[in-house]
Every structure is written in structure tokens, then in C-alpha cells.
N, C-alpha and C positions, 0 to 999 in steps of 0.2 A: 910495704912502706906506707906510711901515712900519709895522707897528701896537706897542703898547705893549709884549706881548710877546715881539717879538722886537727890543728896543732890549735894551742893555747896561747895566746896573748899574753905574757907575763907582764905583772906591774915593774917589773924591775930591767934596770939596760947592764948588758955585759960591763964586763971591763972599759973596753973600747969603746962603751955606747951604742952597739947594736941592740937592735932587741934580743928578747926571749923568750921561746917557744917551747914549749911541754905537750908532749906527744905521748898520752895516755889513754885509756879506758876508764880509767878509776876515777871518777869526780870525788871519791874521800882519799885519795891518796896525798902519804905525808906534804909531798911539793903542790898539791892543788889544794889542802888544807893552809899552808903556808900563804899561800897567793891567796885564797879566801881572806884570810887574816889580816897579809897588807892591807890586801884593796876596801878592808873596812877599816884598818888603822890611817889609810890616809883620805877616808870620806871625810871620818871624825877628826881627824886634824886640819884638813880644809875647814869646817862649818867654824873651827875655832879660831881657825885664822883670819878668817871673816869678822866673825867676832869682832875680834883686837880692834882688825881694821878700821870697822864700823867707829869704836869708840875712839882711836886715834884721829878719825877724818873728823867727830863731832868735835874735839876740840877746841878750844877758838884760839889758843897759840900753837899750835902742831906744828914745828918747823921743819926745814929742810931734811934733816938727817932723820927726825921722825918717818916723815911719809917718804922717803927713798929705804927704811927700814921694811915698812910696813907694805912696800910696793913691791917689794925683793920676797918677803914671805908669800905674798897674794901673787907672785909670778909662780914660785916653787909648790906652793896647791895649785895651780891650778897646770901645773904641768904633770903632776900627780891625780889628778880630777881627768883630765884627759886622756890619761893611759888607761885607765880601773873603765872610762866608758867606752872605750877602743876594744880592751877586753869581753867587757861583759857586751857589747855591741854584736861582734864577732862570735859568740855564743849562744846566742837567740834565734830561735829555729827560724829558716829559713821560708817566706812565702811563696808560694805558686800566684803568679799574674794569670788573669782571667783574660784569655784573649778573644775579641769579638769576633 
């Protein structure tokens, strides 16, 4: 059985909204392929959300419904931004502490 640490972080939440975990060997297999894929589909959709943002907040009439639009996108990256580094955090060889 695989133990917890060495399951995968999925970008994506079940049905229910729990996470999801891939418990493999194969770093090119179809489903870690797939997850590769979001987690750069939703880097590149964050920087362009930013984007927008940037240009909606320079505005000098941007009103309400604007920036509660553009505030609703920039919550949804960045909840997508914090799964992909949760993941690839979790993936990142582990150090040894040097004890005196």
C-alpha cells in the first residue's frame, strides 16, 4: 500500500470537494500527464487573470460590478494557484536537518 506521502496532490477536488490523490510510479502516466497539464493550464490562466485585473483596477471609472467581477476571477486563480503549489510543494524531495 502506498503511504500518504507518496500519493499525488491532484489539482482538481472530487465531486464532493475532497481532494485527489494519485498513487503511482509513473511520473508520465496518462493521469500525471493530465495533472501536468492543468497545473500549467491554470498557472497561465492566473498570470492572465492578473492581467485583466491589473487593467481593470487602472481604470479611473471601474465600478462596482467591475471590480466584484474581476475580484471573483482573482479569487478563483488564486485558489487554483494554491492547489498546483500544494502539489508541486508535496513533490519536492524531501531535506535532512543537520543536527548539532
Amino acid at each position: 500500500m502506498t503511504s500518504h506521502d507518496e500519493l499525488r496532490f491532484l489539482p482538481w477536488a472530487g465531486p464532493d470537494g475532497k481532494p485527489c490523490f494519485l498513487s503511482t510510479d509513473d511520473n508520465k502516466s496518462r493521469l500525471s500527464n493530465l495533472a501536468d497539464t492543468l497545473e500549467a493550464t491554470y498557472l497561465d490562466l492566473a498570470a492572465e487573470t492578473l492581467d485583466h485585473a491589473t487593467e481593470v483596477l487602472n481604470l479611473p471609472e471601474a465600478g462596482p460590478d467591475d471590480l466584484r467581477a474581476v475580484s471573483t476571477d482573482l479569487a478563483e486563480a488564486l485558489d487554483h494557484v494554491l492547489r498546483v503549489a500544494e502539489s508541486r510543494g508535496q513533490r519536492l524531495p524531501q531535506t535532512r536537518s543537520i543536527s548539532s
